[in-house]
N, C-alpha and C positions, 0 to 999 in steps of 0.2 A: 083977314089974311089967313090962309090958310096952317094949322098946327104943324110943324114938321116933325116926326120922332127923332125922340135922343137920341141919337148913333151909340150901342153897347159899346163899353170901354175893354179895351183889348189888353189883355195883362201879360207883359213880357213873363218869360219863364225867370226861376232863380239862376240857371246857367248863364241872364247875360244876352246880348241882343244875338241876333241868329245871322250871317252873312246871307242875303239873294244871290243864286250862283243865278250869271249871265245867262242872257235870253238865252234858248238853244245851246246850251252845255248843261250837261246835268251836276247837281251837288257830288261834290267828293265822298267816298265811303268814309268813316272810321274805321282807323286802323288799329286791333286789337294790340293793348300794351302786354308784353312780358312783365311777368313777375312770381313771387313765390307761392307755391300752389298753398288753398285753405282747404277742408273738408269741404265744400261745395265744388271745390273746380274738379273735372275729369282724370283719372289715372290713367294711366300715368306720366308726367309732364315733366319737362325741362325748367328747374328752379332759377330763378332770376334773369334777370334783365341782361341781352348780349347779342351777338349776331343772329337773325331768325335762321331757323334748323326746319328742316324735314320734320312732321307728326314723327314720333316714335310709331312704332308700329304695335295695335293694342292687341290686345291677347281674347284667344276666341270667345270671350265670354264678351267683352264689351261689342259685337257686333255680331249680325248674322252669318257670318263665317261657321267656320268647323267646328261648331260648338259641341260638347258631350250632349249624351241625349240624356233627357231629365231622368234613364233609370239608372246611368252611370254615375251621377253625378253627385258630390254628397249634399246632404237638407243642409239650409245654414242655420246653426244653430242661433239662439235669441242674442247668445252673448259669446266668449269662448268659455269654455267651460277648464274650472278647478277642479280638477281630476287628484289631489294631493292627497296620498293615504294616510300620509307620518304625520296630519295636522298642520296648522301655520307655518310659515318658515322662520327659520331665525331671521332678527330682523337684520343683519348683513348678507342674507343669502336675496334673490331676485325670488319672488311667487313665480311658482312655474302652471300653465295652463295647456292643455290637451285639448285640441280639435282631432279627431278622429278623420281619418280622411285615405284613399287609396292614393297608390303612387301618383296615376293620371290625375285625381281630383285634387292632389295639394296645394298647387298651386292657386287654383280659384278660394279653394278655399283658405287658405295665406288673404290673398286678396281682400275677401271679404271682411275677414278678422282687421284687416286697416281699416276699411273703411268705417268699421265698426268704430275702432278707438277714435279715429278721426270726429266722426259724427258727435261724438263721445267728452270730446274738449278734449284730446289729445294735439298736442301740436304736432305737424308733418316734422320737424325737424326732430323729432325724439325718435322718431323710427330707424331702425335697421333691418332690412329686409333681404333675408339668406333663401338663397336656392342649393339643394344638392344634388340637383342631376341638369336638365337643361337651365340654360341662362332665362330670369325673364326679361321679356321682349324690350325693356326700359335699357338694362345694363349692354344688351348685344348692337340697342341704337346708340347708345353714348359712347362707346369703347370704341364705334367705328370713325372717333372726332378723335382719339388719341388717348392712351392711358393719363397724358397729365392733367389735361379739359377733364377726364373722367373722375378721376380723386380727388382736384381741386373743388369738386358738389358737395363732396363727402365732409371737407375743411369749411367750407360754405354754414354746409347745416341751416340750408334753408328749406331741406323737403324730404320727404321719405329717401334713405338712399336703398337703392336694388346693388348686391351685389350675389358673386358667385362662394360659394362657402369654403370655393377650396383656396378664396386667395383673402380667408378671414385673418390670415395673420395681418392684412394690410388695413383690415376696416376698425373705428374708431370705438370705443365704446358710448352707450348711447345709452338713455334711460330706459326702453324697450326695443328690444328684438324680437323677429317673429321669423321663421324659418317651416319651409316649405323643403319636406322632406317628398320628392317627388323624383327620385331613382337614383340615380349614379352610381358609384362603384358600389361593391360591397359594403366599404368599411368608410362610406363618405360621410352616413350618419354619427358613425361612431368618433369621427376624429371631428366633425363638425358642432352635434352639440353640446358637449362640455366645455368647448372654446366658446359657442354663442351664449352660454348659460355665464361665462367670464366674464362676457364684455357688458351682458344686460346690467344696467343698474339698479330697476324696481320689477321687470316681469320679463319672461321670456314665453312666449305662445308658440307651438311646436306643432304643425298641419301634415296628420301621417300616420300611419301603420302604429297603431297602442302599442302592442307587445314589442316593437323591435325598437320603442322609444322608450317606453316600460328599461329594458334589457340593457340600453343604451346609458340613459342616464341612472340607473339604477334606485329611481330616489319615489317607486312606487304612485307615481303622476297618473 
């Protein structure tokens, strides 16, 4: 009689058996679940779970769009840098760090400074994220759903929030703040970051023009 081979044993996955979709219909996609962004997922995203939205629309650096050309733009530093002359802080004041960065580049570099703390064991929901001249791209998608959809993220505190610096009397204090000094009025930095240095709890990161941050907070950073 002829030996027959033992037919190799087929081992289901740990997910559990697999449905055969019907001859001549293809398998369904998965459908990507909402939920709170981590340092791995893309910036920047709509936190938690709700009705699916429009991508927010990302900022020139996350794609080949309008991006600064590499001589405009500033190096990112390894870390943000501790720029503080007067020594340590008192320990009820927030450590303040200085990114050096021009009007146009502050925002990216804001940016990357998250991603930094992110990468870093920082959780999304510790961050506050200020702008003083144009809105970034996050806040001018969410505001177009309604200011109370927009603040109820803020209450949430499930992920970075982006807001505008000049409506900080409405944003929460958080354990680190990081502001993107990237234009607006004159005197936007000036009334900006002493109120963002308020609300910080352990650090505030400040992406901008040294001297007129120097001048602003006066505290030699």
């Amino acid at each position: 009689m002829p030996l027959i081979p033992e037919e190799p044993q087929i081992h289901e996955s740990a997910q559990g058996p697999r449905a055969t979709p019907a001859a001549g219909r293809p398998a369904p996609t998965p459908r990507p679940v909402p939920g709170p962004r981590s340092a791995a997922s893309p910036r920047p995203g709509r936190p938690g779970p709700g009705p699916a939205r429009p991508a927010p629309p990302a900022s020139p650096r996350q794609h080949g769009g309008a991006a600064p050309s590499p001589a405009s733009r500033p190096s990112r530093p390894s870390r943000p840098e501790n720029r503080s002359a007067t020594g340590p802080a008192p320990s009820d004041r927030p450590q303040i760090q200085l990114i050096p960065a021009p009007a146009d580049g502050a925002l990216d570099a804001a940016e990357e400074a998250v991603d930094l703390l992110l990468e870093t064991g920082r959780a999304p929901g510790d961050i506050l994220f200020l702008t003083t001249g144009e809105q970034h791209p996050w806040t001018t998608h969410e505001l177009s759903f309604g200011e109370a959809a927009y603040w109820a993220q803020q209450d949430a505190r499930d992920d970075v929030f982006f807001a505008d610096a000049a409506a900080l009397d409405r944003a929460s204090a958080r354990p680190v703040v990081v502001v993107a000094v990237n234009g607006g009025a004159d005197d936007a930095a000036t009334h900006a970051l002493p109120a963002a240095l308020s609300r910080a709890g352990t650090l505030l990161v400040v992406c901008g023009d040294p001297e007129r941050i120097n001048t602003v907070l006066g505290a030699g950073v």
